[in-house]
C-alpha positions, 0 to 999 in steps of 0.5 A: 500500500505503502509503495502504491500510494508512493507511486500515485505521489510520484505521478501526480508530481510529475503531472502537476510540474508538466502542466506548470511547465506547459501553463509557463510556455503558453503565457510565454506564446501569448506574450509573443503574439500579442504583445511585443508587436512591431510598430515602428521600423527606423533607418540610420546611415543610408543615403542610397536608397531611402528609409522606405525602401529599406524598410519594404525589402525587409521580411518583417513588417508593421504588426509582425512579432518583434521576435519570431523572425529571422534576423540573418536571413533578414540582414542578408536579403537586405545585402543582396538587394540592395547592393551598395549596403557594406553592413546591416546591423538590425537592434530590438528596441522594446516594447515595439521598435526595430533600428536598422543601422547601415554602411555603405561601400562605393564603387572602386573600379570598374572590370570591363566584361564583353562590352560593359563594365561592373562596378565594384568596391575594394573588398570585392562587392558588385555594385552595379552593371553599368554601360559607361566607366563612371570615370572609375579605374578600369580593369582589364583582364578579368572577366565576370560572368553569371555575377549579379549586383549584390555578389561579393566576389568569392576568393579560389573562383578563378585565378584573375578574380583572386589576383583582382581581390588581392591587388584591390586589398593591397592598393586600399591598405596601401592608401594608393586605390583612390589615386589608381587609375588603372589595373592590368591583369591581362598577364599575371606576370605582368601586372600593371597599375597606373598611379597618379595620371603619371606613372605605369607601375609594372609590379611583375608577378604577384608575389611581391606585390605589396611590397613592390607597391609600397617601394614604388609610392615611396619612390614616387613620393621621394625621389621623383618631381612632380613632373615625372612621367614615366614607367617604373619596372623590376628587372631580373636582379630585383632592381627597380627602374624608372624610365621617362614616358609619355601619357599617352604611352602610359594610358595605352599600357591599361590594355596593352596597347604598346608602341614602339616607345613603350615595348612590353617588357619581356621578363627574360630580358629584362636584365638587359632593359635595365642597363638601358633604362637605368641611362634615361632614368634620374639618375638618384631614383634609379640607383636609389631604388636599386640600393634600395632593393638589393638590401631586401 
């Protein structure tokens, strides 16, 4: 009897703790649904695209839950629509608002793609397909295919595409991307960006990129006037040279439109080019940058 009345103790306990549990849950449903219903929905840092627009490509609306919604998948839908938004950071305020805080990302260069050009920023987003190259840096070589506007370009998709991300990363962290004004990367051995409306820097291959692109500002910066107008190329022996050259010698090398003033630099040659030009070039900045480099 004794064990029989333990056992109808037992359940009774049970029971009574899965009907608090299940009376709990159930205020908490109907505390979501009835209260804590979104009223108002506000937009800060956009100058883009306006607060309503914003607000209409969202999956939550006035008198949905403030908490029964998706907020990633919100925040990357508003991504993808809206391709100029760099970050969405979406807050809860209670009892019945919702913030929307944004950045924005403009356009750093333009790839030119079978006839028309995608805007895209310096950490590799899409921005938008556009006739012209809205005065951008125009990028040759690279061809985007099946992309859409509010894509991020993915790293190890193809081999132009990384030398791409990684020449737009090193010129932004280097403060030279506003002043580029293009990127040739018809040749992954021959990678060229024009800086300064003056200089054709022919960075070689992209192993040592940064680096050759820091040296190459540092000399630009110091060792050469600001009439300079010229090439600035490695030879074999890592030595850097700077040999004088017209504009329009320099805007022809943005698509490898070379003349006979301004040859391509073949690369198993380029020990002996560098005697030559070290002759034409300042003299300082030549053997300057040659020192320079030798001690790397």
């Amino acid at each position: 009897m004794r064990k029989r009345a333990n056992r109808r103790q037992r359940f009774f306990h049970t029971v009574g703790r899965l009907l608090f549990v299940g009376i709990l849950l159930s205020a908490a449903v109907l505390a979501l649904t009835v209260f804590f219903k979104v009223d108002t929905i506000s937009v800060e840092g956009s100058t883009k695209y306006t607060p309503e627009e914003i607000v209409a490509g969202m999956d939550v609306k006035k008198g949905d839950n403030l908490y029964l919604w998706n907020k990633v998948k919100t925040t990357n839908s508003l991504l993808e629509q809206f391709p100029y938004l760099e970050t969405v950071q979406i807050r809860r305020h209670l009892p019945d608002a919702l913030v929307v805080t944004v950045t924005e990302c403009r356009a750093a260069v333009a790839v030119s793609t079978n006839g028309v050009y995608y805007l895209v920023s310096a950490q590799g987003k899409v921005l938008e397909q556009a006739a012209t190259d809205n005065g951008l840096p125009v990028v040759a070589g690279v061809t985007l295919e099946a992309v859409r506007p509010g894509q991020t370009l993915e790293p190890a998709e193809d081999a132009y595409v990384d030398a791409l991300l990684t020449v737009l990363q090193t010129l932004d962290a280097a403060d030279m991307l506003s002043e580029t004004d293009f990127i040739n990367l018809q040749s992954l051995t021959d990678v060229r960006v024009g800086y300064l409306d003056r200089f054709d820097i022919r960075v070689g291959t992209m192993e040592q990129l940064a680096y050759r692109l820091r040296f190459a500002q540092t000399v630009i910066d110091g060792r050469l006037s600001p009439s300079d107008i010229g090439r600035l190329y490695w030879d074999a022996k890592n030595r850097l040279h700077f040999v004088p050259d017209t504009a329009e010698n320099i805007a022809r090398s943005a698509t490898g439109q070379e003349t006979d003033d301004s040859p391509i630099v073949d690369p198993d040659a380029l020990d002996a080019a560098g005697e030559d030009d070290a002759g034409e070039a300042d003299g300082g900045a030549d053997s300057g940058a040659a020192g320079s480099e030798g001690s790397e």
